[in-house]
PAROVO-719800 format. One record per residue: residue in one letter; x, y, z of N, C-alpha, C in turn. Coordinates in steps of 0.2 Angstrom, whole numbers, padded with zeros to 4 digits, always signed. Layout:
// residues N
AXYZXYZXYZ...
// end
This chain:
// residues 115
X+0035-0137+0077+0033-0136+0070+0034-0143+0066X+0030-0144+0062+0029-0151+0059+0036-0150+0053X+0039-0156+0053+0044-0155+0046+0041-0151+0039X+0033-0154+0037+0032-0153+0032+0032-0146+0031X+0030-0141+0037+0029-0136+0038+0037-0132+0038X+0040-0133+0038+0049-0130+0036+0051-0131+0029X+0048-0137+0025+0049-0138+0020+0045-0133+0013X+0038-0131+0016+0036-0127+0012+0037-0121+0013X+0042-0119+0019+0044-0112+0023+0050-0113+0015X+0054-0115+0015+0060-0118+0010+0059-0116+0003X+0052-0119+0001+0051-0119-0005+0048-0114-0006X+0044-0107-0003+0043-0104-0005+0047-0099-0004X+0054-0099-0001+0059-0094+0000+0063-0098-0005X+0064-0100-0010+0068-0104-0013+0065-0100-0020X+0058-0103-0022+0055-0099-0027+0056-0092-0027X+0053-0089-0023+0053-0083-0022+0060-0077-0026X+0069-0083-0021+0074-0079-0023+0074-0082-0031X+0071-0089-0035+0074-0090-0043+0070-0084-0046X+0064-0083-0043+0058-0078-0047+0063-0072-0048X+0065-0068-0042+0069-0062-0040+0076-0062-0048X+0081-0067-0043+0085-0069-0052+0085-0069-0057X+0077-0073-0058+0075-0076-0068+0073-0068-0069X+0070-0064-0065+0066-0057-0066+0073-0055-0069X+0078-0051-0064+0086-0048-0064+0089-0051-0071X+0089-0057-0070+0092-0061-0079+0089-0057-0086X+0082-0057-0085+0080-0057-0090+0076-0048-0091X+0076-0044-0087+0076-0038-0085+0069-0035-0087X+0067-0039-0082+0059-0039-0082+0058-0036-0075X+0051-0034-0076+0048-0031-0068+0050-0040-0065X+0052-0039-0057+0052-0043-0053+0044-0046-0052X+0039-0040-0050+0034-0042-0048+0030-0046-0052X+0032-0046-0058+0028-0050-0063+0031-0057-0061X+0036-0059-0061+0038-0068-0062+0037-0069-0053X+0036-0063-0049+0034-0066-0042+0027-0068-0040X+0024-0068-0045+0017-0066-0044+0013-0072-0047X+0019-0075-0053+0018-0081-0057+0020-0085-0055X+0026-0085-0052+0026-0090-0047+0025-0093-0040X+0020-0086-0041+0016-0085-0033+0009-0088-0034X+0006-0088-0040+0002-0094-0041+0003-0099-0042X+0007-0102-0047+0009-0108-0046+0011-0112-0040X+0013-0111-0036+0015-0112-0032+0008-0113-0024X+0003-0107-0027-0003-0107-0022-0009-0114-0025X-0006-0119-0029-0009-0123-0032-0008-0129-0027X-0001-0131-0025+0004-0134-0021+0002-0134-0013X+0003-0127-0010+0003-0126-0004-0003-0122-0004X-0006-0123+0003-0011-0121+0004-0010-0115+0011X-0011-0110+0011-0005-0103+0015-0011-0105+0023X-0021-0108+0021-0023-0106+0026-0021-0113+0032X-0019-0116+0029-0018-0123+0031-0009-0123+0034X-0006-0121+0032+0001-0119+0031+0001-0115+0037X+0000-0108+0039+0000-0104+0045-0006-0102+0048X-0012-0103+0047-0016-0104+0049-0021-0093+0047X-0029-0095+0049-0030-0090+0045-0031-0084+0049X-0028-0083+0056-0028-0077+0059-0022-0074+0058X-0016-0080+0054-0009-0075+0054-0009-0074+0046X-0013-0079+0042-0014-0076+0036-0014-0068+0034X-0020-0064+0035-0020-0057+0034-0015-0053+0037X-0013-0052+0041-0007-0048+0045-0001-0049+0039X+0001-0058+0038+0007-0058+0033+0006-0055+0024X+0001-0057+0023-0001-0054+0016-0001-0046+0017X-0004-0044+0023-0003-0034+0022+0004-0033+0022X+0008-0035+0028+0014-0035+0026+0020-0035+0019X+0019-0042+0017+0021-0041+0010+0019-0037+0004X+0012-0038+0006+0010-0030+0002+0013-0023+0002X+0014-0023+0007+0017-0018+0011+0026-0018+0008X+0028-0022+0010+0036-0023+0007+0038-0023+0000X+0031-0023-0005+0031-0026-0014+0030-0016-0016X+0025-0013-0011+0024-0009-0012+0030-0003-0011X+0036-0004-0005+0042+0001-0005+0046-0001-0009X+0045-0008-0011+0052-0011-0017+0049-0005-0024X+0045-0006-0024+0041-0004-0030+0043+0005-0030X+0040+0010-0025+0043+0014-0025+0048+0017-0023X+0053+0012-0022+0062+0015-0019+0065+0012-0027X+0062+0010-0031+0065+0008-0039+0062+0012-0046X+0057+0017-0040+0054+0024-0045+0058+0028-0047X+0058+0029-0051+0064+0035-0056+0059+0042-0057X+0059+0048-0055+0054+0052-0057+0056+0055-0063X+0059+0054-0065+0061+0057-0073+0057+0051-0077X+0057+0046-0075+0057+0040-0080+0046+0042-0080X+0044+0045-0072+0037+0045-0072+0035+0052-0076X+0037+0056-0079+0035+0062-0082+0034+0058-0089X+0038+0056-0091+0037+0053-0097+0031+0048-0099X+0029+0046-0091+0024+0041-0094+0015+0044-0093X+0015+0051-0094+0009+0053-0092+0002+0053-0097X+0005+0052-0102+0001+0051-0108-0003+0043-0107X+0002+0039-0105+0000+0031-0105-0003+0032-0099X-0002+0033-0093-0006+0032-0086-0015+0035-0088X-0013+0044-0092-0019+0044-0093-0025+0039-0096X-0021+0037-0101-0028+0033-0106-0029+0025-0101X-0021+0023-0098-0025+0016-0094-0030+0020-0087X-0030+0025-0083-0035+0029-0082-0042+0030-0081X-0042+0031-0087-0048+0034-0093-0051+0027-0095X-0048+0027-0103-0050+0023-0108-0050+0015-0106X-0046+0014-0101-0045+0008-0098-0049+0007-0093X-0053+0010-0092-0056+0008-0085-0064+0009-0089X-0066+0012-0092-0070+0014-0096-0071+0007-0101X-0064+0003-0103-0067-0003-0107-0069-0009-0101X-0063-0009-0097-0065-0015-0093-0071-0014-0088X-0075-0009-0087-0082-0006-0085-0088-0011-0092X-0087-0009-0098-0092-0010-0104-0091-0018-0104X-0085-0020-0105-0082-0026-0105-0083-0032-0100X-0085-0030-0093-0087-0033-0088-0093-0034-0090X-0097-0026-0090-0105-0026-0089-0107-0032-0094X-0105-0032-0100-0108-0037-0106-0106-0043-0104X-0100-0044-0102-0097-0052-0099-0103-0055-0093X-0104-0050-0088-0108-0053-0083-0118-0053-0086X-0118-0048-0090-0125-0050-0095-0124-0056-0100X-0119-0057-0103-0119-0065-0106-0119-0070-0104X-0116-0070-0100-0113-0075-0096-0115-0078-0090X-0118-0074-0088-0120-0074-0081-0126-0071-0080X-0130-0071-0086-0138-0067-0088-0140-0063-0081X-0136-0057-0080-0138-0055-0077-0141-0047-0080X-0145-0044-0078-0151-0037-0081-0147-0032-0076X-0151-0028-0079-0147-0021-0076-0154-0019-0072X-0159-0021-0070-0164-0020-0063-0164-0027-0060
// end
């Protein structure tokens, strides 16, 4: 394995734990400042060039996979009763603007017709 390839192994374990931290610090979802600094950082390092593209998809489900048990092993079901008002309208009403909201983005934008 090439040095340069231990080095971005490094920095993206490195980032990864200050995102975890600055989240903890400041008492935010984790996965938002992991996410932001998973972009950032995907500007820098290129993952197909890095580990190449047949281990790419196996490691990204997996991680997917481990964001998605953090995520429900930090679910509170008391705390989810209370939010069934909100889930309903981002549901609904949400899914319903960013439907109208695309459709006119990609006809202005992108002059595309509806036939």
């Amino acid at each position: 394995m090439e040095p340069i390839v231990l080095y971005y192994f490094s920095a993206v374990l490195v980032l990864g734990t200050v995102a975890q931290w600055l989240a903890w610090r400041l008492r935010l979802p984790s996965i938002l400042l992991l996410l932001i600094f998973g972009v950032v950082a995907g500007h820098w390092i290129d993952p197909d060039e890095l580990i190449g593209t047949r281990v790419l998809f196996p490691v990204v489900s997996l991680s997917v996979a481990l964001i998605l048990f953090e995520g429900g092993m930090s679910l509170k079901l008391s705390e989810l009763k209370d939010s069934g008002v909100a889930v309903f309208r981002l549901t609904t009403l949400g899914v319903l603007l960013a439907w109208v909201l695309g459709g006119v983005a990609a006809w202005w934008l992108l002059g595309l017709t509806a036939c």
